[in-house]
C-alpha positions as CSV (number, residue, x, y, z in Angstrom):
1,X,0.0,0.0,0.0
2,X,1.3,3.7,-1.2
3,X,0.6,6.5,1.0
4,X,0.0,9.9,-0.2
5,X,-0.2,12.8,2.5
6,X,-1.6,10.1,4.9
7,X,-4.1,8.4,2.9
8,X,-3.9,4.8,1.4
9,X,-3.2,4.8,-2.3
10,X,-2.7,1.5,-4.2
11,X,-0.6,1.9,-7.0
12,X,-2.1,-1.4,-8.4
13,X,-5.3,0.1,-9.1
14,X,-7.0,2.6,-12.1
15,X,-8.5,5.5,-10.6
16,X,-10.9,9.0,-11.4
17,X,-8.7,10.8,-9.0
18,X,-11.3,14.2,-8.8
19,X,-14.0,11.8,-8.4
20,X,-12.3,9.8,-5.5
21,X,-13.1,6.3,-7.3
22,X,-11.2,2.8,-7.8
23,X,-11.3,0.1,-10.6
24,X,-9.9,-3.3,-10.7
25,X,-10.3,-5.6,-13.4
26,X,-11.2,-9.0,-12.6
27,X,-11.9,-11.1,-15.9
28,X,-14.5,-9.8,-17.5
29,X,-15.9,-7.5,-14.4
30,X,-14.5,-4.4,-13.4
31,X,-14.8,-4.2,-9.2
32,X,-15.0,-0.1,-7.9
33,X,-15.4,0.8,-5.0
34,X,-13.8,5.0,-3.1
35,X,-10.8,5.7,-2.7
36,X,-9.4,6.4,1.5
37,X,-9.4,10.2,0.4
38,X,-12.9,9.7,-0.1
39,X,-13.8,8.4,3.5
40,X,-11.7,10.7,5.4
41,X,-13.4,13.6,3.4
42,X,-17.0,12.6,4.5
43,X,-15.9,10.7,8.0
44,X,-18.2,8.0,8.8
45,X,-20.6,7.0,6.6
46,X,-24.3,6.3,7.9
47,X,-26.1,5.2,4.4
48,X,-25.5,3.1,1.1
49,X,-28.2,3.1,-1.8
50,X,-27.1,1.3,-4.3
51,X,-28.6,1.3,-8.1
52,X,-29.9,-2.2,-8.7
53,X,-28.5,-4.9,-10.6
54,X,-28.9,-5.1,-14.0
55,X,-28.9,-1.4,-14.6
56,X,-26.8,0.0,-16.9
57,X,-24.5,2.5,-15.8
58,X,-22.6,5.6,-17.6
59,X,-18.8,6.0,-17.4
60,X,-18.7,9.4,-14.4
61,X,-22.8,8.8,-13.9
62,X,-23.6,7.3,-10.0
63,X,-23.6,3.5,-9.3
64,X,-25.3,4.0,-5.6
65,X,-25.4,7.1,-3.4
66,X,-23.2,7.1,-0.4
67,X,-24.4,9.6,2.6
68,X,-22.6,10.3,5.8
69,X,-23.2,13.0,8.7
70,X,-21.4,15.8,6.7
71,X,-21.7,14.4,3.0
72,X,-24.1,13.1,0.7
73,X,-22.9,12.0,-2.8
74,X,-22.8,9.6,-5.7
75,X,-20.0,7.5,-6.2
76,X,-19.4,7.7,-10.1
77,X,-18.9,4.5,-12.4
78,X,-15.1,4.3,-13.4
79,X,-16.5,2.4,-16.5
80,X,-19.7,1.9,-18.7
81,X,-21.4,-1.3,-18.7
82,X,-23.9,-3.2,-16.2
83,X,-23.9,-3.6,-12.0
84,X,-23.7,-7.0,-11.8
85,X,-22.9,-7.0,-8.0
86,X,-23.2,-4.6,-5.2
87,X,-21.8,-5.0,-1.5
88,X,-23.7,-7.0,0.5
89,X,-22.5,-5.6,3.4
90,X,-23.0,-2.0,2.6
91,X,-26.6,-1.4,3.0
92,X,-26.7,-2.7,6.7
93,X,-23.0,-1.8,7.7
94,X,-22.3,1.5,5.4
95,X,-18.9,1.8,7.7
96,X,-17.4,-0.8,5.7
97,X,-16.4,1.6,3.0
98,X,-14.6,3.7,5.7
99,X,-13.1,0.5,7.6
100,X,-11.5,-1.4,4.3
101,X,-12.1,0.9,1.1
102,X,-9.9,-1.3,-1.4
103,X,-11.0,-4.7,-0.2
104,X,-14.3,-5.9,1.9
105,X,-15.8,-2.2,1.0
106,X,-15.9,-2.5,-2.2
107,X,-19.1,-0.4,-4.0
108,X,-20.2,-2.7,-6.4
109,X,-18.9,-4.6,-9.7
110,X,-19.5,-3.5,-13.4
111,X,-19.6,-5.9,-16.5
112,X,-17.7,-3.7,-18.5
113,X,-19.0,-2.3,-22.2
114,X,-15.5,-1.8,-23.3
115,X,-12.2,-1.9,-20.9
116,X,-9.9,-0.3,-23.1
117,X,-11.9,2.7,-24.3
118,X,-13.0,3.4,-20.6
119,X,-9.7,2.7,-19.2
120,X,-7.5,5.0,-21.1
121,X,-8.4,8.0,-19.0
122,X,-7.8,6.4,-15.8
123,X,-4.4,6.6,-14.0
124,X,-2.7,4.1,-12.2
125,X,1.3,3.4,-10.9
126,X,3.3,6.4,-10.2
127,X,0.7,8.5,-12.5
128,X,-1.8,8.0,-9.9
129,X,0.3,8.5,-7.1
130,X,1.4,12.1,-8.8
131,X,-2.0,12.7,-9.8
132,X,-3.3,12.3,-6.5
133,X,-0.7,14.3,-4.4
134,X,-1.0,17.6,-6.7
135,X,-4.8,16.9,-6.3
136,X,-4.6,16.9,-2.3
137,X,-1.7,19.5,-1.9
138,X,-4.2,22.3,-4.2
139,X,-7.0,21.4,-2.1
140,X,-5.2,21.5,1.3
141,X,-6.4,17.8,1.7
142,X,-4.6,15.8,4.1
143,X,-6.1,12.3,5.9
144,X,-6.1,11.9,9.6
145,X,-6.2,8.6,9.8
């Protein structure tokens, strides 16, 4: 695990770094979940609503709606295609994505339209890790922990 000013990056990983997301390609599935930025930001999430499976989703547009005491947003598709999965755990235990944001709090998994076109834009390695400290150093951004 990479840190960047306190918060857990994986340089393993593809992300929208001004949208806070994650990708990982599995196969043919694409798992996405927020990035530890993310739930330091909003602090301790109290709600997950998560679009149902089957729907078809728009690369930036909302998989499922993530609300905590100071924070209510959408957490944006790193890919087009269809949910085919969302967290089990979220709905009754929302504090998983601030617990374990790369592995058990994972958002939900997308069968992807077309990896390679929705991929290009998204930065991972040392790109990422760049990316994401310019990102946090302009907006003051710094995780506790």
């Amino acid at each position: 695990m990479t840190v960047v000013r306190n918060c857990n990056i994986p340089d393993d990983l593809f992300y929208l770094v001004r949208n806070h997301v994650w990708a990982r390609r599995e196969g043919d599935l694409v798992v996405a979940g927020i990035t530890d930025v993310a739930q330091n930001l909003a602090k301790s999430f109290i709600s997950f609503t998560p679009k149902k499976v089957g729907k078809s989703v728009v690369k930036g547009k909302s998989t499922a709606t993530l609300e905590s005491g100071k924070w209510v947003g959408p957490v944006p598709a790193p890919v087009a295609g269809e949910i085919v999965e969302i967290n089990p755990t979220g709905e009754s235990d929302p504090t998983i994505f601030n617990r374990d944001p790369y592995g058990d709090g994972w958002v939900c998994k997308i069968k992807a339209e077309d990896w390679d076109r929705d991929s290009a834009d998204l930065l991972t390695g040392q790109a990422a890790l760049d990316a994401y400290d310019a990102f946090m150093q302009e907006e003051g951004i710094e995780c506790g922990g």
